[in-house]
N, C-alpha and C positions, 0 to 999 in steps of 0.2 A: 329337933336335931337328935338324932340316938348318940346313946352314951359313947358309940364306938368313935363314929366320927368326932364328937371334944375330945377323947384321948390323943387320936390321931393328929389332931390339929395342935395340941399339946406339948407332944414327943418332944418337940427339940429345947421345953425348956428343963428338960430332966439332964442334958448333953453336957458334959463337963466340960466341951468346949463352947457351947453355946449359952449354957446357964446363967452367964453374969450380964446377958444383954436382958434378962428379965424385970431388972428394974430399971431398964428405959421405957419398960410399959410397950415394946411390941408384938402386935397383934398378927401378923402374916411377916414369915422370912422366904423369898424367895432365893433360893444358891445354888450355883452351879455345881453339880459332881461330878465323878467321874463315871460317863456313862459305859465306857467299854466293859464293867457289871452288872450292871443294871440293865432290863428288857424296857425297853423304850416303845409303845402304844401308837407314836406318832410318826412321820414320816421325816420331819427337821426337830433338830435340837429346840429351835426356837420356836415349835408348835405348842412348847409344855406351857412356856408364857403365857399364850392364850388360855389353857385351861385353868393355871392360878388365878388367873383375872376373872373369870367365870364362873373358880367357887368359891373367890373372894369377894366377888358382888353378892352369892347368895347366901353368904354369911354375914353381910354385911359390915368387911373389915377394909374393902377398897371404897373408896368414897365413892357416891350416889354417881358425881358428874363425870366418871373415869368410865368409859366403857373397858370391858374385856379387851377388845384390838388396842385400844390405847395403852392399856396395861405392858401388852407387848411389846408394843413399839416401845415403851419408856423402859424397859426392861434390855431392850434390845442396843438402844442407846447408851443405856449404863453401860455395857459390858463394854460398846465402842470405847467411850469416855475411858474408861478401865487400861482400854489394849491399848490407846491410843499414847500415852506414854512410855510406852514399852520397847520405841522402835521398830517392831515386828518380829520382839519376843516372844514367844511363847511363856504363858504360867506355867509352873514347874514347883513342885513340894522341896527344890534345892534352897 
């Protein structure tokens, strides 16, 4: 693995809002942003899933028996799980 990518995979434990999840010891954070800045590679929001699962298998920080789709899928269900108390609110930074 080159040096660039551990940094890269790194970044968000230096985040001063992410930093204090470093000693729960994990290894892959998948979150949602706001993509209206962000250039987006993929054709659905929910295509990025697939590719975290993909280079969390080759890094070996998604377990052996999770495929990449599956990754998604479970990824895809959180966010349900998530909205699904919300009435059919929208998340909002208020």
């Amino acid at each position: 693995m080159a040096i660039q990518e551990l940094v890269e995979l790194s970044l968000w434990k230096y985040d001063k809002y992410l930093c204090h999840l470093r000693q729960e010891k994990y290894e892959l954070l998948s979150l949602d942003v706001f993509d209206t800045i962000l250039f987006r590679t993929c054709s659905h929001p929910t295509d990025v899933f697939l590719e975290v699962g993909r280079r969390g298998k080759e890094k070996g920080i998604v377990k052996e028996s999770i495929t990449p789709r599956e990754f998604q899928q479970i990824r895809i269900l959180a966010e349900k799980k998530r909205d699904s108390g919300r009435n059919g609110r929208k998340v909002t930074m208020r």
